[in-house]
C-alpha positions in Angstrom: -8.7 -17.8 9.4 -7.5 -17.3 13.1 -6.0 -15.1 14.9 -4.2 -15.5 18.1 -3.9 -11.9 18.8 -6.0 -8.9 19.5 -4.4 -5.9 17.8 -4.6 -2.8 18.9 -6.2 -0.7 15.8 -5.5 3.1 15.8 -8.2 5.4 13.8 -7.4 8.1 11.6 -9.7 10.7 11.6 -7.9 13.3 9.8 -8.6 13.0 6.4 -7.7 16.0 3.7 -7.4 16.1 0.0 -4.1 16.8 -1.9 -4.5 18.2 -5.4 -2.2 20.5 -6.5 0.6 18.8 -4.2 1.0 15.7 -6.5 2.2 16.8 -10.1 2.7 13.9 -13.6 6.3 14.0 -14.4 5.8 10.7 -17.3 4.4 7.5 -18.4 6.3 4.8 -17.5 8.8 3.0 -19.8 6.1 -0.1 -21.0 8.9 -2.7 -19.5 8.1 -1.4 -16.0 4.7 -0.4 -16.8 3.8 -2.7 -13.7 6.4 -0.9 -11.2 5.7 -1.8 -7.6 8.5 -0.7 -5.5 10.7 1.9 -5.6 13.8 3.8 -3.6 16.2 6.8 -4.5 19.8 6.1 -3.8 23.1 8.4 -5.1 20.2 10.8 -7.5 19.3 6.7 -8.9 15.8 6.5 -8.9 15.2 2.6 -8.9 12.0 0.1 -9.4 11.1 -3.3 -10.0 8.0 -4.9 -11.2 5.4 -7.2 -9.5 4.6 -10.4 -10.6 6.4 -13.2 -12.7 8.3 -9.9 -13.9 12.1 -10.9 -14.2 13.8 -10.8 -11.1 15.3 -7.3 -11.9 16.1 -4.1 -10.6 15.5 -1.1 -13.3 16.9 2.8 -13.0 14.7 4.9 -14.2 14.9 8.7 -16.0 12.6 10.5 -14.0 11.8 13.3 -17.0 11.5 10.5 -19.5 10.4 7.3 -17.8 12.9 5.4 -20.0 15.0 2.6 -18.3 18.2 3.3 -18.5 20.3 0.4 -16.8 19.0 -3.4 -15.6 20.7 -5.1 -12.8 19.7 -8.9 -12.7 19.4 -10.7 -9.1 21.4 -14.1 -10.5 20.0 -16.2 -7.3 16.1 -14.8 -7.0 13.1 -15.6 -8.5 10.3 -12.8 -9.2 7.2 -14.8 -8.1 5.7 -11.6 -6.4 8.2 -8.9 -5.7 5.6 -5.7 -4.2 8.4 -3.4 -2.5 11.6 -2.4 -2.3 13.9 -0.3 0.5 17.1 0.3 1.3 19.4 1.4 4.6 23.3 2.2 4.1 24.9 -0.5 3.0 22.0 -2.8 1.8 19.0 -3.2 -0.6 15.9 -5.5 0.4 13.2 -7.0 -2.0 10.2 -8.1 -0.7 8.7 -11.3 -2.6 6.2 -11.4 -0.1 2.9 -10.3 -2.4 0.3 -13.1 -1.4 -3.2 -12.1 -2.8 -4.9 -15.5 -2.2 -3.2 -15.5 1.2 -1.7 -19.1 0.2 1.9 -18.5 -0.3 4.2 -20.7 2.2 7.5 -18.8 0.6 7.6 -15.6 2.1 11.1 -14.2 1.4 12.9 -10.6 1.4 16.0 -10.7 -0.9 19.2 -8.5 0.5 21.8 -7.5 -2.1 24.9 -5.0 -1.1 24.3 -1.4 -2.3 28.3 -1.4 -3.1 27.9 -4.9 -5.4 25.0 -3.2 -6.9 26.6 -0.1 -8.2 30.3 -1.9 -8.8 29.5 -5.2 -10.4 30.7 -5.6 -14.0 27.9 -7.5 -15.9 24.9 -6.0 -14.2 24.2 -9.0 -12.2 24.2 -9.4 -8.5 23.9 -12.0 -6.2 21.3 -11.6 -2.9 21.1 -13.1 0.6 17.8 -14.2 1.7 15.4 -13.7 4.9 12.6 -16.3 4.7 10.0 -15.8 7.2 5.9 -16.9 7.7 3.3 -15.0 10.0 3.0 -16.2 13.3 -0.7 -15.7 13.3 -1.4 -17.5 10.1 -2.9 -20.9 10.7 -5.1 -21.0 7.4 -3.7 -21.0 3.9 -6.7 -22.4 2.0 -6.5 -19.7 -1.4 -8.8 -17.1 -0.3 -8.7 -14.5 -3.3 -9.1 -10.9 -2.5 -10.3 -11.3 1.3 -6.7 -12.5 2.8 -4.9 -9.9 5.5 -2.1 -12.0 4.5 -1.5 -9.8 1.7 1.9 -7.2 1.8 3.2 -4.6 -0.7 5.0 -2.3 1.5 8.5 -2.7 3.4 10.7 0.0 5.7 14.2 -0.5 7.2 14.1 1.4 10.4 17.4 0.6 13.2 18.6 -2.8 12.7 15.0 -4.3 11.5 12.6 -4.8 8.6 9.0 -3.7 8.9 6.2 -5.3 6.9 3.0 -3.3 6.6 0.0 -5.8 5.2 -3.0 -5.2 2.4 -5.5 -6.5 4.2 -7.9 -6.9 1.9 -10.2 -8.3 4.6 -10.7 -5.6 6.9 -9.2 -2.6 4.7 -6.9 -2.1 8.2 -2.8 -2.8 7.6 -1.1 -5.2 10.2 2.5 -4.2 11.1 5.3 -7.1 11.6 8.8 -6.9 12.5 11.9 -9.2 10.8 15.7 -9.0 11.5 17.8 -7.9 8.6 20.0 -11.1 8.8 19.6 -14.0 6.3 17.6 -17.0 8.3 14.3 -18.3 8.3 11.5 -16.4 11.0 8.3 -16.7 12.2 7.4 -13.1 12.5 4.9 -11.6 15.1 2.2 -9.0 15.1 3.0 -5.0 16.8 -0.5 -3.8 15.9 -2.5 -2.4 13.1 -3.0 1.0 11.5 -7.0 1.3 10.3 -5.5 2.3 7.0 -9.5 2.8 5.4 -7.7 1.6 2.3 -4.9 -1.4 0.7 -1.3 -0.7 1.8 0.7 -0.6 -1.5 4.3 0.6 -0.4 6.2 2.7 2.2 9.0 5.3 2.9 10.7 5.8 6.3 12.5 8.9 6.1 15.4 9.3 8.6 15.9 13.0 8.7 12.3 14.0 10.7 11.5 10.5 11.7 8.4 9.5 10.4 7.1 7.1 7.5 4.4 7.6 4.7 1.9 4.7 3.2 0.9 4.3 0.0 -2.4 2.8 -0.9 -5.5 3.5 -2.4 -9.4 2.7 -2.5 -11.9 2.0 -5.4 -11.2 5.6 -7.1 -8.8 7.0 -5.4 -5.1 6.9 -4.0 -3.9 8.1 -0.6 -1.4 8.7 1.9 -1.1 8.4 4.6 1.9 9.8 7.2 2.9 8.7 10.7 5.3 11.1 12.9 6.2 11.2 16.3 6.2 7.0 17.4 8.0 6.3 20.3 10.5 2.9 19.3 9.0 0.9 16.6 5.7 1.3 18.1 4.3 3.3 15.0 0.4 3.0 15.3 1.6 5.2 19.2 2.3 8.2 16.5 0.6 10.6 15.3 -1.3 9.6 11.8 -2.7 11.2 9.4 -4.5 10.2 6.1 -5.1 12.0 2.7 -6.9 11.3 -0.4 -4.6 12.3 -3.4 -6.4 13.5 -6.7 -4.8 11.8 -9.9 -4.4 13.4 -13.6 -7.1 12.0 -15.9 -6.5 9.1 -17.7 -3.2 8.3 -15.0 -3.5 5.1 -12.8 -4.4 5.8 -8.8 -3.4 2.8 -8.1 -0.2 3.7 -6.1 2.5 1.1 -5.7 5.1 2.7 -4.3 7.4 5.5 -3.0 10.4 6.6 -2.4 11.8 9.7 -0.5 14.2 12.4 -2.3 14.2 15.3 -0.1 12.6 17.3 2.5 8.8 17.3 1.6 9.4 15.7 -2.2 8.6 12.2 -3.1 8.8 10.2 -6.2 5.8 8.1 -6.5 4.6 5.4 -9.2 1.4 4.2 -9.9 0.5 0.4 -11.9 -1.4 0.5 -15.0 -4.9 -1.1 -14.8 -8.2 -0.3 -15.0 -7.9 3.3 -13.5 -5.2 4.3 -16.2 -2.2 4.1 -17.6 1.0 3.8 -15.5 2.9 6.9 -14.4 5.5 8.8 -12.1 4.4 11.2 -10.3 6.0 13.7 -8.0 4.7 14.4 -4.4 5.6 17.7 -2.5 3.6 17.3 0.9 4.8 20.9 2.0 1.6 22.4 0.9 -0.5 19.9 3.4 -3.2 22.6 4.9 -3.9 21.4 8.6 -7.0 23.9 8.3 -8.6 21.4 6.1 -8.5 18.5 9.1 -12.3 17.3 10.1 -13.1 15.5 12.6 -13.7 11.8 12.7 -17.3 11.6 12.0 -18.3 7.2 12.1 -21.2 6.1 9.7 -23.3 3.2 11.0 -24.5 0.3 8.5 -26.1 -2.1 9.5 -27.1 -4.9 9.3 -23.9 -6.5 8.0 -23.5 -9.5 7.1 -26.1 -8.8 5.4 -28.8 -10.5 2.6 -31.5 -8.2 1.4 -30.9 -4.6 2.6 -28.3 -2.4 4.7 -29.4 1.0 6.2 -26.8 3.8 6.5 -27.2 5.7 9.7 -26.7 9.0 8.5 -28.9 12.3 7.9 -26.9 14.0 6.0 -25.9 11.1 2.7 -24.7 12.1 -0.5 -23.7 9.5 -2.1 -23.1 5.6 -1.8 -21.3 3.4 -3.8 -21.1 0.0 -3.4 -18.1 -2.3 -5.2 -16.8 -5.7 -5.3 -13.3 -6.2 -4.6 -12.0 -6.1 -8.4 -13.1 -2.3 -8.1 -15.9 -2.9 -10.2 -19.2 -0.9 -9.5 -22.2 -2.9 -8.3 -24.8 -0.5 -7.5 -24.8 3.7 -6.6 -27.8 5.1 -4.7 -28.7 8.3 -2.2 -31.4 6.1 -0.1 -30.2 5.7 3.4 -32.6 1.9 2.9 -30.7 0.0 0.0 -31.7 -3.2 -2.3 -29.0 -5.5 -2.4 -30.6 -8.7 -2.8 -29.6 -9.1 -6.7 -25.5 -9.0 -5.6 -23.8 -11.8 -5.7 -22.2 -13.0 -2.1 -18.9 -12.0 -1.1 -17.3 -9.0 0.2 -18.1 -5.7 -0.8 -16.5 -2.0 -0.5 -18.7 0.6 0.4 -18.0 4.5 -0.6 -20.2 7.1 1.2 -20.0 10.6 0.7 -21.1 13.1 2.8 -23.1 16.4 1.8 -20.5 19.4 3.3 -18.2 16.8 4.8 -14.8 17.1 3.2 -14.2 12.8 4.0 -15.1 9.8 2.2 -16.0 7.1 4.3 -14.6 3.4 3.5 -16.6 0.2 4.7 -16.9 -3.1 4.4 -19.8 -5.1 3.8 -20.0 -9.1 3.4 -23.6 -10.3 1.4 -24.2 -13.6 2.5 
């Protein structure tokens, strides 16, 4: 894979933990079970799933989780719908997830928000904006290492903005499309060192800012951007937060949608970590006490083939996982073994002793 660019990669080093501020409103109704977009629209709180789902839009009771109206898209497919937003007089779809970073039908499907709520058999027909990356040159199916991955989509002025999963670098790239129907190749702003896979995203008109949904082997976060000049968001100030799920609920956070000043509906995919839910997110209570400063761990070597050393006095905790969040190996040496793991590429969680941050790394065994 080649890049023609050099993005410019902003670092987060605020990191703090929400726990109290996210609250479980309900299990999700087991036809959306797999929800991976969502947006709020006249009190309609409205999802989609991911996947070779049908290509549907779904309103939701937020107390109950129950569906309680289905709008069909007549023209659109559902081969990997990942996010949904809206602006004033439009809804967008993006069928743009791409896991194997193979996909040569990149589309975002626009549907009028007046056809939506006004059409008499609960079907709709959509416009579409085909695009491709610019910087994409290589689409041999590269499972789980592609940063030609995307779940999350914002309407902000008269453009769409695309923030990727990259789940090669854990960083998310940021592309611009125009809103009109038409075929684009779309080009690079920058990236965002996200420490994490992007997983859906709110702009929010009223203060002027956006928040990211992602999350990490074990937990979800946030992550909010304020105060960009233009569309040049990684210029902002950003801020990242680890977010504390309910037992037995799913962290892995697929999307978000904005309902008032400080409050959030958020949904999370069932899987491995849980079982689906909606969940309500009042950021209001964010302590900027609890900020740290960015504090860089060193590991090295990597690539790697028999051991990595972690350049830190004070360890805790590492955890090393493949990319199927599946636990390879835990250890408190600073000098680890990791001869008997498979090649590939890894994720590395280190905690610190009386550091309030968990540290996300990659590693590549080769």
């Amino acid at each position: 894979m080649r890049l023609i660019q050099i993005p410019i990669i902003i670092f987060i080093s605020t990191i703090t933990i929400f726990s109290q501020q996210i609250s479980f409103l309900t299990t999700l109704d087991e036809s959306i079970n797999e929800s991976s977009g969502l947006i709020y629209i006249d009190n309609k709180l409205i999802t989609h799933n991911d996947s070779g789902g049908e290509p549907a839009l779904y309103e939701l009771d937020s107390i109950s989780g129950i569906v309680i109206r289905k709008v069909i898209i007549g023209n659109a497919t559902n081969i990997d719908w990942e996010d949904i937003c809206n602006d004033d007089k439009y809804i967008y779809i993006a069928d743009f997830g791409n896991n194997n970073g193979s996909r040569k039908d990149l589309r975002i499907y626009k549907l009028s928000i007046y056809d939506y709520f006004n059409t008499v058999n609960d079907t709709v027909i959509a416009d579409t904006i085909n695009f491709s990356y610019k910087d994409q040159f290589n689409f041999t199916p590269s499972t789980y290492s592609t940063n030609f991955d995307a779940e999350a989509l914002i309407s902000y002025k008269d453009s769409l903005y695309i923030f990727t999963k990259n789940w090669g670098d854990f960083q998310t790239n940021v592309y611009s499309i125009p809103k009109s129907p038409g075929t684009y190749l779309t080009k690079k702003i920058n990236s965002i060192n996200s420490q994490g896979l992007i997983t859906g995203a709110t702009y929010i008109n009223s203060t002027n800012s956006i928040l990211l949904t992602g999350y990490t082997v074990g937990s979800a976060i946030i992550i909010e951007i304020n105060d960009f000049p233009g569309n040049r968001f990684s210029k902002g100030s950003i801020n990242r937060y680890e977010i504390t799920t309910p037992k037995d609920y799913s962290y892995q956070i697929e999307s978000i949608a904005y309902i008032s000043k400080n409050q959030y509906f958020i949904t999370a995919e069932q899987g491995k970590s849980g079982f689906s839910a909606l969940y309500k997110l009042n950021t209001g209570f964010v302590s900027k006490s609890g900020e740290t400063e960015n504090k860089d761990i060193v590991i090295y070597p990597n690539p790697t083939t028999r051991t990595i050393q972690i350049q830190e006095e004070d360890l805790s905790i590492v955890e090393i996982y493949n990319l199927k969040g599946d636990l390879q190996k835990r250890s408190k040496a600073n000098i680890i073994d990791i001869s008997k793991l498979p090649k590939g590429w890894y994720s590395i969680i280190i905690k610190i002793n009386n550091y309030n941050k968990t540290i996300v790394k990659k590693l590549v065994i080769e």
